[in-house]
C-alpha positions in Angstrom: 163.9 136.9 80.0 162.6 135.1 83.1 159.5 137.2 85.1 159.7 138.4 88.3 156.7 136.6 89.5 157.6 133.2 88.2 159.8 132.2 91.3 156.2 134.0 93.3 154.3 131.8 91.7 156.4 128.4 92.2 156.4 129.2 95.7 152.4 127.9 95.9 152.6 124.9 94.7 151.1 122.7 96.7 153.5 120.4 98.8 153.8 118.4 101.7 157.3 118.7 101.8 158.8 120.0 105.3 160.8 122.8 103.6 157.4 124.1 102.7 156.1 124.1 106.4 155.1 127.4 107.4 155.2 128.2 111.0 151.7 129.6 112.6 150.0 130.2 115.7 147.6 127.5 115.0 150.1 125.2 113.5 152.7 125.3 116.0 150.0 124.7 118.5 148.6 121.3 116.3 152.2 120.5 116.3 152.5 120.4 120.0 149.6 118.6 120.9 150.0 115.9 118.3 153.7 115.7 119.9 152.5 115.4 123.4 150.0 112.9 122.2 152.1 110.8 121.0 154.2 110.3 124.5 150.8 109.9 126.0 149.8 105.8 126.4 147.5 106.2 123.8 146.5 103.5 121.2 145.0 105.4 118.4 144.7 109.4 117.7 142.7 110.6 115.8 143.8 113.7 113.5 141.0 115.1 111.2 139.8 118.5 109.3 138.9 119.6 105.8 141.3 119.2 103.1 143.5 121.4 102.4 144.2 122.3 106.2 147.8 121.0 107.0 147.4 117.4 108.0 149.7 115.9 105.5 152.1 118.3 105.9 151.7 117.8 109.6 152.6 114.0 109.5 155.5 114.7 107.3 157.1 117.3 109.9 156.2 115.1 112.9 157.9 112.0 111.6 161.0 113.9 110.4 161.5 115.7 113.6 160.8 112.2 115.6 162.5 109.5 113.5 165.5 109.8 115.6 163.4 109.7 119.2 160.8 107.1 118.2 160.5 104.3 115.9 157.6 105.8 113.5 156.8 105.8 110.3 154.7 107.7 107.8 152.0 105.8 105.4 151.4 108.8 102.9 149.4 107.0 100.2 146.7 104.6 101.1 147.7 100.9 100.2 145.5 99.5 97.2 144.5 96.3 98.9 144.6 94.8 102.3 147.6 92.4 101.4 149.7 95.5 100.0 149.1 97.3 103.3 149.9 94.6 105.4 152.8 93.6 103.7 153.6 97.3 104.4 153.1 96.7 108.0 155.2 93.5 108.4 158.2 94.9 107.0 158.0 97.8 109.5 157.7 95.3 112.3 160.1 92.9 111.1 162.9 94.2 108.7 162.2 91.7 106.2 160.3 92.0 102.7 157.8 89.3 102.1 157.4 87.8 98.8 154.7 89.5 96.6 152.6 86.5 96.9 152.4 86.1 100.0 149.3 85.9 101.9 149.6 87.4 106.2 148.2 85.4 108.4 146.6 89.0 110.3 145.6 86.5 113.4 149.9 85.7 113.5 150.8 89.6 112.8 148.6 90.1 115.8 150.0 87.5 118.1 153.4 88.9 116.5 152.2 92.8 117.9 151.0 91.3 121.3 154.5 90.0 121.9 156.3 93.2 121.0 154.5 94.9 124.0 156.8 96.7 126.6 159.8 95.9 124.0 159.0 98.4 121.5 156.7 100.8 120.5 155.7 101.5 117.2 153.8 104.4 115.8 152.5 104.8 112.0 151.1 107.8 111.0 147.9 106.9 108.3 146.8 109.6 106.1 144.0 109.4 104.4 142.5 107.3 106.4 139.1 107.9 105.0 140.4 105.9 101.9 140.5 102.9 103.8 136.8 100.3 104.3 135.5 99.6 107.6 136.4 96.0 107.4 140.5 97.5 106.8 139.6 100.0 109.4 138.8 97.3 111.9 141.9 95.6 111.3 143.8 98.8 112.5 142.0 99.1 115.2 142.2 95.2 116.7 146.3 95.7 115.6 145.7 99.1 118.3 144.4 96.8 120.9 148.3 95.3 120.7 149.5 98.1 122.6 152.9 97.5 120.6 151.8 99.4 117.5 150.1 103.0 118.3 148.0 104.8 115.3 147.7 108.2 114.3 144.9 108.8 111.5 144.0 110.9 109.6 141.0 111.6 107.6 139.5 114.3 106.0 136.3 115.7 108.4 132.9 114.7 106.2 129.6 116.0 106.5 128.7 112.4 107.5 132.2 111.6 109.8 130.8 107.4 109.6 134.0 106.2 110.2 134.4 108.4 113.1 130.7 107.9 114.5 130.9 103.8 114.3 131.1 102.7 118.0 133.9 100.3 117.9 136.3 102.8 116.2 135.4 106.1 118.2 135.7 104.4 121.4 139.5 103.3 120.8 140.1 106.9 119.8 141.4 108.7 123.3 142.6 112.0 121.6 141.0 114.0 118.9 142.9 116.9 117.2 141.0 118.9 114.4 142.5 121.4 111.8 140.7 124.3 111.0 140.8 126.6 108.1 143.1 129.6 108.8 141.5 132.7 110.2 142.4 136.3 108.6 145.6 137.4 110.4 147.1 133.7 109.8 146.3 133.3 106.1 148.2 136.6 105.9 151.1 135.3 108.0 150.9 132.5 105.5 151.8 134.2 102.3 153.8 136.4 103.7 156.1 133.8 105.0 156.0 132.5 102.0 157.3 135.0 100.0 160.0 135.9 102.5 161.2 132.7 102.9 162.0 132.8 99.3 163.4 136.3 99.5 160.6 137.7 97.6 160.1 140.9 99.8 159.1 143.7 97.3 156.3 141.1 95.5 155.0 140.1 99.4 154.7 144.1 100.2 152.8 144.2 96.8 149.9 142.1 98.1 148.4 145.0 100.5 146.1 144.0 103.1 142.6 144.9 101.0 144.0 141.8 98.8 144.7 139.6 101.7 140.9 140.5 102.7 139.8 139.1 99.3 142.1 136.2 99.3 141.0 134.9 102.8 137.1 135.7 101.4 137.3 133.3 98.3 139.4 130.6 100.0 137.8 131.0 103.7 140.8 130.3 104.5 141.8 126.9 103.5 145.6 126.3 102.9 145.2 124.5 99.4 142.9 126.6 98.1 144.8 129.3 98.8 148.2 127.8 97.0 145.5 127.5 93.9 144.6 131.0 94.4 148.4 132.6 94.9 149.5 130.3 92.2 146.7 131.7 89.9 147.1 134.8 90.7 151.2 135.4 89.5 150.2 133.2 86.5 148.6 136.0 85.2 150.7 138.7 86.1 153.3 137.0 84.6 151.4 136.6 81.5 151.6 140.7 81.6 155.0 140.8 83.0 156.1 139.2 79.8 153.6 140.4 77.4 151.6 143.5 78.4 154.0 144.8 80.9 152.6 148.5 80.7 149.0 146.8 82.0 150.7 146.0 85.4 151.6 147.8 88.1 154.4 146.7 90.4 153.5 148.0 93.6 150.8 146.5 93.6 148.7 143.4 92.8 145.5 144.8 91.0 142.0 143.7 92.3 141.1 142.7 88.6 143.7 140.3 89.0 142.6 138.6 91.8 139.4 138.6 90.4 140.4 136.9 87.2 142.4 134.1 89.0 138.5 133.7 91.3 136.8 134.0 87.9 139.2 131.3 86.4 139.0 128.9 89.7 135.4 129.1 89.9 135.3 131.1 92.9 133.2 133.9 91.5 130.8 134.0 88.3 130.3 136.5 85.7 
C-alpha cells in the first residue's frame, strides 16, 4: 500500500519547472522588477544570489510568460565551449543551424547584431553565468554593446563576486537584482503552498509552526536546501508509515524527525 507521505515527499523535489513556482512576497516582487527591467533600454542585467534562491526558476517563469510579447530565449545549461555557445546564439539570430564544424566568425556575428538594431530586439536569459571565463564573458558583453541582443545573467553571488567586480563587465551592468534567502514567514508560505497546491492539507497542518521555526533555522532559509530538508524529512516518516507505523504520530511531524533528516544532511552533529 502506497504511504501518505510519499506524494508529500515528491512534492520537494527540486525543480525549475514553472508548475513548481511558488508565489511570494519576495518573489512576486523579483518577478516584477526583472519584468520592468527588461522593457527598460538596458543592455545587460544582472541577476545574482546564493544558490538555491529562485533564479532558475525565475528565468524559466519570465521567458514562458514573455515568449509571446518578446523574442527571448532561455540558455539553462552553460555551453561547453565557445563554438557550442555561439552556434547557440547564431541559430537564435538567424533560424538556421550551422554545421557542427563550423567555426563563427564572432567579428561577422557582431556586425550581424549591429545591423539588427531598431529591427529587433533580442533578449537571452544566461544562467549560470558564473560557469562561463572572462574571455567568454567579454564576448557577451561586446555582443551587449550591439544594442540588438539584450542580456540577463545570472550567477551565483561568491564571496569573491570577480566577475562582477572586473571593470569592463560591471560598468555595462545598468540594473542589479539580488535574491535573498527566504525570511521566516515566507519559508512557511513556501511549504505550505506546497502542500496545498498538491491537495495535501491535513500533512501541511501537521508541520506546526515550532517545526517551521526549526526548518527555517537549519536551512536559513534557502529554497534548495529546504526541498532537501522537506524531502528528507517524509522520507523517513514514510519509512514508519510503512514499517513502524505505531512510532508516528499523524498530527504531527515529530521534532526527532526533523532532527534525523538535519543529522542525515549534515546540518547538525551528534
Amino acid at each position: 500500500m502506497k504511504s501518505r507521505y510519499e506524494s508529500a515527499k515528491n512534492v520537494f523535489i527540486d525543480s525549475i519547472d514553472i508548475d513548481d513556482y511558488i508565489e511570494l512576497s519576495t518573489s512576486v516582487n523579483a518577478y516584477k522588477q526583472l519584468e520592468h527591467s527588461i522593457d527598460k533600454p538596458l543592455k545587460m542585467i544582472l541577476l545574482f544570489g546564493r544558490p538555491g534562491t529562485g533564479k532558475s526558476i525565475l528565468l524559466n517563469r519570465i521567458q514562458k510568460k514573455l515568449k509571446y510579447q518578446k523574442e527571448i530565449h532561455y540558455f539553462d545549461t552553460p555551453s561547453l565551449s565557445e563554438k557550442e555557445f555561439f552556434h547557440k546564439l547564431f541559430k537564435v539570430l538567424t533560424g538556421k543551424e550551422l554545421p557542427r564544424n563550423t567555426e563563427v566568425n564572432f567579428s561577422a556575428l557582431v556586425d550581424f547584431c549591429k545591423n539588427l538594431r531598431g529591427e529587433r530586439e533580442i533578449i537571452i536569459l544566461l544562467d549560470e553565468a558564473q560557469m562561463y571565463g572572462p574571455d567568454m564573458m567579454e564576448k557577451i558583453r561586446l555582443l551587449s554593446d550591439s544594442r540588438a541582443v539584450k542580456f540577463v545573467v545570472s550567477l551565483h553571488k561568491t564571496e569573491n563576486e570577480d566577475l562582477i567586480a572586473k571593470e569592463h563587465f560591471q560598468s555595462r551592468i545598468w540594473e542589479v537584482i539580488e535574491l535573498k534567502n527566504a525570511n521566516h514567514e515566507d519559508l512557511t508560505n513556501y511549504i505550505h503552498k506546497k502542500l496545498l497546491k498538491k491537495n495535501l492539507f491535513e500533512i501541511a497542518n501537521s508541520i506546526k509552526a515550532r517545526d517551521m521555526k526549526m526548518i527555517h533555522t537549519f536551512t536559513k532559509g534557502n529554497f534548495r536546501e529546504c526541498n532537501k530538508l522537506l524531502f528528507t524529512i517524509f522520507e523517513i516518516c514514510e519509512y514508519y508509515d510503512m514499517n513502524e507505523p505505531a512510532k508516528i504520530n499523524y498530527d504531527k511531524v515529530p521534532k526527532r524527525i526533523i532532527e534525523m533528516a538535519a543529522l542525515k544532511l549534515g546540518y547538525i552533529n551528534v
